[in-house]
N, C-alpha and C positions, 0 to 999 in steps of 0.2 A: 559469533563474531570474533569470538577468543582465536576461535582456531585457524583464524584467517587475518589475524593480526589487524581488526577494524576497530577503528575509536570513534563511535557517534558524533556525530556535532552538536545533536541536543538528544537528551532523553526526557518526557514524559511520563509522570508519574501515572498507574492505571486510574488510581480515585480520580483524574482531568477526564471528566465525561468529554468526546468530542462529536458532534450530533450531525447532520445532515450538512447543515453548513458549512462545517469546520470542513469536511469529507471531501465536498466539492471545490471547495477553495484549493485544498492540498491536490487534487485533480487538474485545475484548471494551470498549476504551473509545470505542470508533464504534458510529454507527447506521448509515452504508452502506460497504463495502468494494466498491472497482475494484480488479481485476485487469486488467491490462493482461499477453497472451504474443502480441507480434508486432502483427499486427493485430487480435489477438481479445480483445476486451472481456468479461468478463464481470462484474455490478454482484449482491452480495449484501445483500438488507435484513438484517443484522446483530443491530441494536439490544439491542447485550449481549452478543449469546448467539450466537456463530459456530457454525456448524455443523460437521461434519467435511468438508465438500465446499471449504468458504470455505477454510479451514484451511489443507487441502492445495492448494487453486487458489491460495494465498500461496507455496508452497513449490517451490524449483525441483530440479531434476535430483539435484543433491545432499543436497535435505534441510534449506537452509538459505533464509531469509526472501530472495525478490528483490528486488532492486535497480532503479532505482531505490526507495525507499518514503518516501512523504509523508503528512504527516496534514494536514487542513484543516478546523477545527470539529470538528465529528462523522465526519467523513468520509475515509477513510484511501483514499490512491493506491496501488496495487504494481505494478511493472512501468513502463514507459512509453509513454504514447500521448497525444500532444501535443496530439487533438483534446479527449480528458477532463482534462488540466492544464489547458489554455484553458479551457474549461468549468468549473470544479472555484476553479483558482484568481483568475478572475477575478470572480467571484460570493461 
């Protein structure tokens, strides 16, 4: 985010477990969700209404919302993959 000169509007400490609910909440006020696990991207049309596949493609090993997560517009990031931050956030 430095290097693209971005200032958060909130940051989240990692010890705030955020669980299934929190996940979908932050979902239902997007029309696309990126998940980013590794190299694998997957992009959900959203628009309101996550589905339970989104949901849980938010959700890592434990149960709780991944990390990184970013919103942009309508469009919320999870995980990290620096080709859809580029994309995402410079548009």
């Amino acid at each position: 985010m430095d290097a693209h000169r971005l200032v958060p509007d909130d940051v989240m400490l990692a010890s705030k477990k955020l669980g299934r609910d929190a996940a979908a909440a932050l979902a239902r006020d997007c029309d696309t969700l990126i998940v980013a696990k590794g190299k694998n991207v997957t992009t959900f049309a959203v628009s309101g209404h996550p589905g339970e596949d989104a949901v849980d493609a938010m959700l890592g090993p434990t149960g709780n919302l991944r990390a990184p997560t970013v919103r942009s517009g309508r469009t919320l990031l999870v995980g990290f993959n620096e080709e859809q931050y580029a994309a995402v956030l410079a548009g």
